[in-house]
C-alpha positions as semicolon CSV with decimal commas, in nm:
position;residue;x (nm);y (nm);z (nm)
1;X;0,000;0,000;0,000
2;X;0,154;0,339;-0,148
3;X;0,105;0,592;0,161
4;X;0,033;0,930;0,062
5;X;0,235;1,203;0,217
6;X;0,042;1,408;0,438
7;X;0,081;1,839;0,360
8;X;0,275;1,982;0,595
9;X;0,094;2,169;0,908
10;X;-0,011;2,523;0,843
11;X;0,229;2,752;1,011
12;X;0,024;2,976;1,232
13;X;0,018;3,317;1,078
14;X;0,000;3,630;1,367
15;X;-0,218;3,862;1,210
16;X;-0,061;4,151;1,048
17;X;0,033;4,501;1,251
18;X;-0,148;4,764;1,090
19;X;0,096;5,042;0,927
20;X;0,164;5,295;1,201
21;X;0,022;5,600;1,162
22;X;0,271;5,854;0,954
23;X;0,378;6,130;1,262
24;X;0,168;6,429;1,279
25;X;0,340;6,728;1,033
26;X;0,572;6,961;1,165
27;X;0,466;7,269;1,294
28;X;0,655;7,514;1,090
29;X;0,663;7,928;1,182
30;X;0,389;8,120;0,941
31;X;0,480;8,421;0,768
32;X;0,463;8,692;0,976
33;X;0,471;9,076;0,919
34;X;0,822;9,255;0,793
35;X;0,741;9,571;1,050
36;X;0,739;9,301;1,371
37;X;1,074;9,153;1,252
38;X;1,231;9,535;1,201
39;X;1,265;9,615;1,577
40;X;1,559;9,719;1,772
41;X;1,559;9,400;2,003
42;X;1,485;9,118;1,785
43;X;1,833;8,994;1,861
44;X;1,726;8,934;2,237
45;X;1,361;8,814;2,102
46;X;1,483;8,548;1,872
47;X;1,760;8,364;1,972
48;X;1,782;8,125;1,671
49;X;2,076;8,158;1,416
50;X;2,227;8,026;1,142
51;X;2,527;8,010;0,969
52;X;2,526;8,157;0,637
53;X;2,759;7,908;0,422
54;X;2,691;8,044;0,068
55;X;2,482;8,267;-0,093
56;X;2,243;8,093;-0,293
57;X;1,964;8,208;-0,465
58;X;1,709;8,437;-0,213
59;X;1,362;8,552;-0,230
60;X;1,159;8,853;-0,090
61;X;0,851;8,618;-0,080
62;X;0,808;8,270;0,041
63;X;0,590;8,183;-0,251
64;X;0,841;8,316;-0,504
65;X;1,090;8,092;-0,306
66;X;0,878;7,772;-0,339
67;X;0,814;7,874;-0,707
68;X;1,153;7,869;-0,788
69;X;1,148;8,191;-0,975
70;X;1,452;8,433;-1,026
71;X;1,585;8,553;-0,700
72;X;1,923;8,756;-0,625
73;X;2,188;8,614;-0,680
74;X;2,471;8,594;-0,480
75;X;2,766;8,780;-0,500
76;X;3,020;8,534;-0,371
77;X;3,032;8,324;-0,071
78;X;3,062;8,491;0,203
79;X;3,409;8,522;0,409
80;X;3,377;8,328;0,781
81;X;3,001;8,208;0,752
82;X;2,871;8,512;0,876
83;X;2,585;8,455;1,151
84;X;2,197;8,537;1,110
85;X;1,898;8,536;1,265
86;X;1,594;8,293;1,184
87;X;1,330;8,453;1,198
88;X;1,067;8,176;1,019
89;X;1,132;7,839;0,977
90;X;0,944;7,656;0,653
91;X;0,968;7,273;0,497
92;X;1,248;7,408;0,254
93;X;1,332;7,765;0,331
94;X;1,447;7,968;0,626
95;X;1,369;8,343;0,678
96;X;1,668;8,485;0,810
97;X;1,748;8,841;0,885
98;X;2,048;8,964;0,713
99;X;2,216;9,264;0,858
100;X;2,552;9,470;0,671
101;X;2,595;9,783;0,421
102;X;2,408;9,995;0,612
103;X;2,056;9,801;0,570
104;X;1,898;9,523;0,737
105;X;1,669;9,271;0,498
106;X;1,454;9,009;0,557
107;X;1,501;8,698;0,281
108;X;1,431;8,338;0,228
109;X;1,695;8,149;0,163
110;X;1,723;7,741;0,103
111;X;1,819;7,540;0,407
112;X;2,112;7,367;0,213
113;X;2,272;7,723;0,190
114;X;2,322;7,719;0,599
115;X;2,625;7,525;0,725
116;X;2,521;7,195;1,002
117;X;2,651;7,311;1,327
118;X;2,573;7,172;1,659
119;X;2,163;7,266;1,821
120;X;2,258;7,320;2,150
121;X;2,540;7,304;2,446
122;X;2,737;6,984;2,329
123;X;3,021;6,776;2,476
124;X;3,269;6,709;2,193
125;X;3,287;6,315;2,208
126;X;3,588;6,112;2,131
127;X;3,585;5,904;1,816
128;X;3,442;5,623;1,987
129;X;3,189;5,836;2,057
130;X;3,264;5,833;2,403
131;X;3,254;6,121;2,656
132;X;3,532;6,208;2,880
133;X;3,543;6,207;3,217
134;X;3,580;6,551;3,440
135;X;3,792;6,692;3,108
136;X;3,691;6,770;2,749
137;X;3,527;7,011;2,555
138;X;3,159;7,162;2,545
139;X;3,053;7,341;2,287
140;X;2,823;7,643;2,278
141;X;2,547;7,625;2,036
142;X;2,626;7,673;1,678
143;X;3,025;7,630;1,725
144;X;3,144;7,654;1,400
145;X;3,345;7,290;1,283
146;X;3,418;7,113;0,955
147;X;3,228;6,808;0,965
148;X;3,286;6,449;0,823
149;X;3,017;6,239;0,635
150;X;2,807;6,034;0,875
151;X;2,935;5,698;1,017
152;X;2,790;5,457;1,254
153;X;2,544;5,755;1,379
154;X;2,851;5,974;1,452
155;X;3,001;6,253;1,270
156;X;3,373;6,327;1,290
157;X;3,411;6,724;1,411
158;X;3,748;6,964;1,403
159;X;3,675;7,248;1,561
160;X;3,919;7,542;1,543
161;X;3,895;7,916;1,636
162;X;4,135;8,185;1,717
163;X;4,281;8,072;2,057
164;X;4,254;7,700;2,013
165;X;4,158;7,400;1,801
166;X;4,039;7,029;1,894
167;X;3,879;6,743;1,715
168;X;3,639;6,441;1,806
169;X;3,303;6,328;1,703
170;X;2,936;6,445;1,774
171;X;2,619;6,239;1,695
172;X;2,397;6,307;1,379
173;X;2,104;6,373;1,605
174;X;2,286;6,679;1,733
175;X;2,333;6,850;1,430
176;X;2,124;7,092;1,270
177;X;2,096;7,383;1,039
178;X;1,967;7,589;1,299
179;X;2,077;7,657;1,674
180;X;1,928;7,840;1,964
181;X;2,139;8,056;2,196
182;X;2,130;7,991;2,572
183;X;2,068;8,383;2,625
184;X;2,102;8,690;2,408
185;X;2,432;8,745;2,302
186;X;2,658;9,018;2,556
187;X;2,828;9,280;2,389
188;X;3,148;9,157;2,409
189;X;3,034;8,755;2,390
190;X;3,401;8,624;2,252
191;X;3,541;8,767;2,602
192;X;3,757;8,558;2,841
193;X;3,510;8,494;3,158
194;X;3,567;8,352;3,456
195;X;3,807;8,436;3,742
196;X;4,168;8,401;3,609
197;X;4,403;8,269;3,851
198;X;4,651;8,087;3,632
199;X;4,833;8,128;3,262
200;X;4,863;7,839;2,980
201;X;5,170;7,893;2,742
202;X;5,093;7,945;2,409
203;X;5,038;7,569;2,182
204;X;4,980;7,380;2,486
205;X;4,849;7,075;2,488
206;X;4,559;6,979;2,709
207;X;4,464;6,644;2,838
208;X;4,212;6,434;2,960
209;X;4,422;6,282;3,246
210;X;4,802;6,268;3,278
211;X;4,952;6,096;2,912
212;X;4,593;6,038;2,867
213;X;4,409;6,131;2,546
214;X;4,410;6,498;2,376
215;X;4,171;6,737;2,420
216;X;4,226;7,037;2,286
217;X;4,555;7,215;2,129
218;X;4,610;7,602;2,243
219;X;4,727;7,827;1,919
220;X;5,095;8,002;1,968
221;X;4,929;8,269;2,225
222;X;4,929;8,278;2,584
223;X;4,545;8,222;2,766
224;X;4,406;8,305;3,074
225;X;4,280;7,959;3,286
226;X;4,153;7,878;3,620
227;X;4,318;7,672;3,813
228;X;4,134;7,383;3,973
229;X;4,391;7,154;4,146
230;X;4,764;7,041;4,172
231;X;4,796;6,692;4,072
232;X;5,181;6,661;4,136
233;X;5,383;6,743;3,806
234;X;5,033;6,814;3,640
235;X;4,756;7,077;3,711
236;X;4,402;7,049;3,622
237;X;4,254;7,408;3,471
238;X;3,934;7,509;3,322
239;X;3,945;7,766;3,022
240;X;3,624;7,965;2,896
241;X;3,579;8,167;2,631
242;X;3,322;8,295;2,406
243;X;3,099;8,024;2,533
244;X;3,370;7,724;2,515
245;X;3,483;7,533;2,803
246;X;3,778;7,356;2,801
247;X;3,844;7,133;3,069
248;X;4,128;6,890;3,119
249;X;4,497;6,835;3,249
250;X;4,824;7,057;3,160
251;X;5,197;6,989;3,202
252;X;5,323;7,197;3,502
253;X;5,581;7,374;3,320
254;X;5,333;7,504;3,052
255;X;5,115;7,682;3,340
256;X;5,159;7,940;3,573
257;X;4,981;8,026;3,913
258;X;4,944;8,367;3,942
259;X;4,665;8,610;3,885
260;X;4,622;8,669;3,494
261;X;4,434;9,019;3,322
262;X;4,318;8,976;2,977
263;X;4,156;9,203;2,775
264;X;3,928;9,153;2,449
265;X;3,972;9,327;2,110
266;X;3,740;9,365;1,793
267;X;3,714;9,469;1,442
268;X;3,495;9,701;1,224
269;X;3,526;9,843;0,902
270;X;3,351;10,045;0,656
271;X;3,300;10,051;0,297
272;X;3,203;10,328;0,011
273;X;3,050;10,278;-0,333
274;X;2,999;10,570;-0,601
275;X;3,018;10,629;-0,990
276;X;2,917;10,817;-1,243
277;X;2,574;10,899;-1,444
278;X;2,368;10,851;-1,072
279;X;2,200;11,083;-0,889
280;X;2,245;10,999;-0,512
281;X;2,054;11,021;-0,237
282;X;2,118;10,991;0,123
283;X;1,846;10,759;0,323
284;X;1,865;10,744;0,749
285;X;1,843;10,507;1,001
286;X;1,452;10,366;1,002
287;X;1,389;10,451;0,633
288;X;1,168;10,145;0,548
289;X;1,270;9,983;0,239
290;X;1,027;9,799;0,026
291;X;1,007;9,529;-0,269
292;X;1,108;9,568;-0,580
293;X;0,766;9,450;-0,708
294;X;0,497;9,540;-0,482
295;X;0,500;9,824;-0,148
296;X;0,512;9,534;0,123
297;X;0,844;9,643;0,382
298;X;1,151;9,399;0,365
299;X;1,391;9,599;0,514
300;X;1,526;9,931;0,675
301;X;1,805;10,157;0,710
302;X;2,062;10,138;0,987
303;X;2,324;10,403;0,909
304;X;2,324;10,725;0,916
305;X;2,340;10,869;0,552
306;X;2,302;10,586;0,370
307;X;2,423;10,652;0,016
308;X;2,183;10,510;-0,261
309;X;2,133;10,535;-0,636
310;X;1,832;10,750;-0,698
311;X;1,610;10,570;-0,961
312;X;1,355;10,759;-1,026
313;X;0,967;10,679;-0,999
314;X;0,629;10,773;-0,879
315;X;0,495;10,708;-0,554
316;X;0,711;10,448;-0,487
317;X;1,056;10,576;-0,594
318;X;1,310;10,354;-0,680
319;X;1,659;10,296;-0,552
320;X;1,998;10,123;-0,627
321;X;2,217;10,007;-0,338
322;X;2,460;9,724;-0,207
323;X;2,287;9,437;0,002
324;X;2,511;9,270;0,239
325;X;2,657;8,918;0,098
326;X;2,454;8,937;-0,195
327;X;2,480;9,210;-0,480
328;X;2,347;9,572;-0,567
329;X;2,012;9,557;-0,620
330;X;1,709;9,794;-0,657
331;X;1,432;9,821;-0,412
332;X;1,211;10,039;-0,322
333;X;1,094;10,337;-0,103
334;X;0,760;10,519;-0,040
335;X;0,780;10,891;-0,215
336;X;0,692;11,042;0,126
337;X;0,975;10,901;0,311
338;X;1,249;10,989;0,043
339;X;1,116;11,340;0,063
340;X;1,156;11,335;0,402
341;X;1,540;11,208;0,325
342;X;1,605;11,460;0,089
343;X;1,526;11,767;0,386
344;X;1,701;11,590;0,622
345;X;1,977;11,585;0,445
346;X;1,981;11,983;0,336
347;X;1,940;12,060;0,717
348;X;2,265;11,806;0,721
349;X;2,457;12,014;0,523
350;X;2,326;12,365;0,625
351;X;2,489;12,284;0,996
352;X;2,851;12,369;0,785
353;X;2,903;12,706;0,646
354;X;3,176;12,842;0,485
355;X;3,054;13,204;0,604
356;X;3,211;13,588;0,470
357;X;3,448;13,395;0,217
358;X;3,734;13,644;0,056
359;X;4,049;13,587;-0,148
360;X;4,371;13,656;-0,046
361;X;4,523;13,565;-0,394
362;X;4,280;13,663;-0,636
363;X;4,152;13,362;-0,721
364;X;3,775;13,337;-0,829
365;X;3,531;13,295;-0,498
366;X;3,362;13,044;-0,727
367;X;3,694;12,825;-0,722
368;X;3,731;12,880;-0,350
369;X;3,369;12,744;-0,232
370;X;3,390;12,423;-0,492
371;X;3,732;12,325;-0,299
372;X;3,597;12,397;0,054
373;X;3,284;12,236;0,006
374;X;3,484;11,902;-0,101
375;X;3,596;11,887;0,268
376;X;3,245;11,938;0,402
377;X;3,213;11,593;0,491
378;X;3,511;11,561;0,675
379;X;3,425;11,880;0,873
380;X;3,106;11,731;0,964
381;X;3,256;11,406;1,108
382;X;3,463;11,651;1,348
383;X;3,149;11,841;1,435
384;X;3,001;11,525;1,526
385;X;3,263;11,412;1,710
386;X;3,243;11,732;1,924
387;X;2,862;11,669;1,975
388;X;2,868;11,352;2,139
389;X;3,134;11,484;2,375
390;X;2,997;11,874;2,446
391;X;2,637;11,774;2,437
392;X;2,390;11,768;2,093
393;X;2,291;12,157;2,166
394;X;2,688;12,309;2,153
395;X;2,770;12,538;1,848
396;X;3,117;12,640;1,706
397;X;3,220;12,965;1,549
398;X;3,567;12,966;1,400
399;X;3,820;13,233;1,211
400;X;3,998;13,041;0,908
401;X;4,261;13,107;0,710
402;X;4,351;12,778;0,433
403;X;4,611;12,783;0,198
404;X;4,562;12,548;-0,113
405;X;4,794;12,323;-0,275
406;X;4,962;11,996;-0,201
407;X;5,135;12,146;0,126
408;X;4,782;12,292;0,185
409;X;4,748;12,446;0,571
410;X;4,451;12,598;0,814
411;X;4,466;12,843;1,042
412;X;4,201;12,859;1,311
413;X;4,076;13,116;1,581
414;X;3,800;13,024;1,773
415;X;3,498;13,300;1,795
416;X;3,251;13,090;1,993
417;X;3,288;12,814;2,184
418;X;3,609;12,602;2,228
419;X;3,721;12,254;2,208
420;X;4,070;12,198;2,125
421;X;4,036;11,834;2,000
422;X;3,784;11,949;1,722
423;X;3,976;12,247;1,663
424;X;4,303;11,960;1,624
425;X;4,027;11,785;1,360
426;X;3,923;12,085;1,170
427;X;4,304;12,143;1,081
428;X;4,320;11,826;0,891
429;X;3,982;11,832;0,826
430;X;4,000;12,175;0,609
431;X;4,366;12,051;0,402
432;X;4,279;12,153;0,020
433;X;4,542;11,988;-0,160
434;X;4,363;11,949;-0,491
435;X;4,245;12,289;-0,632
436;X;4,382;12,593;-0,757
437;X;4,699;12,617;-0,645
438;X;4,880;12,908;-0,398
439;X;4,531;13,029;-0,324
440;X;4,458;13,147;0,001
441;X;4,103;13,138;0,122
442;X;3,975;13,356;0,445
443;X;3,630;13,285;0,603
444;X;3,428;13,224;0,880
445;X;3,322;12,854;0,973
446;X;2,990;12,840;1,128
447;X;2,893;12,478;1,319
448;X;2,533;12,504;1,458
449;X;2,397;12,185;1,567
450;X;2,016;12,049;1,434
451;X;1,892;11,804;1,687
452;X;1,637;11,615;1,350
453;X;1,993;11,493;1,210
454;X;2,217;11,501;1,530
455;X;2,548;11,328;1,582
């Protein structure tokens, strides 16, 4: 008898997990109104920032940004990742703030133009991933670090500023475009802090424990440390700086105990753009400035005299000027507020007179005026200067003699008030080297202060 094979048994089959549900959508920021972003302490009401990496394409509208159409381009990428402020946060695009040249702006800009930088305070791992023990470095939010490509869930990090430079790893999920500051910023936030009781030699190397594994590498400059115990041949100090903290072991010959001062420096600068066939304007601080295409605000002015190309055009005039990290561009401004401009800047120049002007050398008064007024800027700066010392209501009456020509000199006499530093200032201030040449000029300089365009 042939004996059929029986089927196998039916494996038991668990029903089937239904599909989780996909997570709810992010809540992004919705657009919000240019005039609440354009306020004097947005700094301290936003804390987020970004790192601006290149200058991609950017948009005045979010809609033009998810359209793809034209938007500025950028000039060149921008030296040392300059820092901005995130103001709206969408699927693709950030808002950011964008502050230089005399203007702040409000753009949208892709995300993949930011650099990654660390979200918030982070220990700098080592490669294992590991943390260190009582040593090591934390990171402020949004340290700026070259970063590997992800491995294992970790991302190799360098980090390097002006005072020291260390490498290790971070994990992915710490990374962001995007960062939020643990307070506003302090006006001098890349100061030493802390109580300085000790010295570190310039390129010394810190440690997690004695011979133990590197930390952190100090650049060829001496830095101020606290000193946090004597471990026989090796000390134990804490550095802090612009929101790093350094903590670890030093050799005992690079370090020594006594009480250290440091001070802080910074840097500034200031740039000028002209040419010819332009009529130019001067716009001041608060002047709203407006789209190109439509009269909604995406901007203001921040200097004082801020030189733009005068355009032309109706009620909403048009104007050519330099963006910061992107290039010239023309925008817009209402009619009634470049009027307003345009008196403020006559009563600007009507504080400077070149008063009872004769000519020692019979040269045309014509000639004279044209060479003076050249320096009227320069005068103004010294006027200015004297303001903000004497007080915004002090006026200056002075007796001038200037000789023209390369070796050009001025000769002053005070009639009314006195202040010997601007008098100092008004010497240089008044040298006509280029203009008709061996003529002597006499007047008398009048400096009366107007408190709608003050110092």
């Amino acid at each position: 008898m042939v004996k059929v094979a029986l089927p196998p048994p039916t494996a038991n089959v668990l029903p089937q997990r239904e599909p989780e549900a996909p997570p709810p959508p992010v809540v992004f920021d919705d657009v919000k109104e240019a005039t609440s972003l354009l306020v004097d302490d947005l700094e301290k009401q936003e804390l987020r920032r970004a790192y601006l990496e290149k200058t991609g394409p950017a948009f005045w509208t979010l809609d033009d940004a998810k359209e793809g159409k034209q938007g500025l381009s950028g000039r060149e990428d921008p030296p040392g990742m300059p820092e901005v402020v995130v103001t709206e946060h969408h699927p693709e695009h950030f808002r950011v703030r964008v502050a230089g040249s005399g203007v702040e702006v409000l753009l949208y800009v892709a995300h993949d133009a930011f650099a990654e930088t660390n979200r918030a305070r982070t220990p700098l791992l080592r490669h294992s991933g590991r943390a260190f023990i009582d040593a090591g470095v934390s990171l402020p939010p949004g340290a700026q670090m070259e970063l590997s490509e992800h491995r294992a869930g970790l991302r190799r990090a360098v980090v390097r500023t002006d005072w020291f430079s260390a490498e290790g790893a971070l994990h992915e999920t710490a990374l962001g475009r995007v960062f939020r500051l643990e307070a506003p910023r302090p006006e001098h936030h890349d100061r030493w802090s802390g109580s300085f009781d000790c010295t570190l030699a310039g390129g010394t190397t810190i440690y997690a424990e004695p011979d133990g594994a590197e930390v952190a590498r100090l650049e060829p400059i001496s830095v101020p440390c606290s000193h946090r115990s004597d471990l026989g041949g090796w000390h134990r100090v804490m550095l802090a700086r612009g929101g790093f903290l350094i903590r670890g072991v030093v050799r005992a010959d690079r370090v020594t105990l006594a009480p250290a001062n440091f001070g802080f420096g910074g840097t500034g600068g200031s740039g000028w753009w002209g040419g010819t066939h332009m009529t130019y304007r001067y716009l001041w601080p608060g002047d709203l400035l407006l789209s190109p295409e439509d009269p909604s605000v995406i901007g203001r002015v921040t200097a004082r005299r801020l030189r733009v190309g005068d355009q032309g055009g109706g009620t909403l005039r048009r104007v050519y000027l330099p963006l910061p990290h992107w290039s010239f561009t023309s925008l817009r401004v209402d009619e009634a507020t470049m009027m307003a401009a345009v008196d403020k800047e006559a009563r600007y120049q009507g504080r400077v007179t070149f008063e009872r002007l004769q000519s020692s050398s019979g040269h045309k008064l014509d000639e004279l005026r044209e060479g003076l007024e050249r320096r009227h800027d320069n005068v103004s700066r010294c006027f200015d200067a004297a303001l903000r010392r004497a007080g915004p209501n002090a006026g200056f009456r002075y007796r001038v003699v200037v000789r023209f020509g390369p070796s050009s000199t001025a000769t002053l006499s005070a009639l009314a008030g006195t202040d010997p530093r601007l008098t100092k200032c008004l010497e240089t201030a008044l040298r006509v080297t280029r203009g008709p040449g061996n003529a002597v000029a006499r007047f008398e300089l009048g400096l009366t202060p107007d408190p709608l365009v003050g110092p």
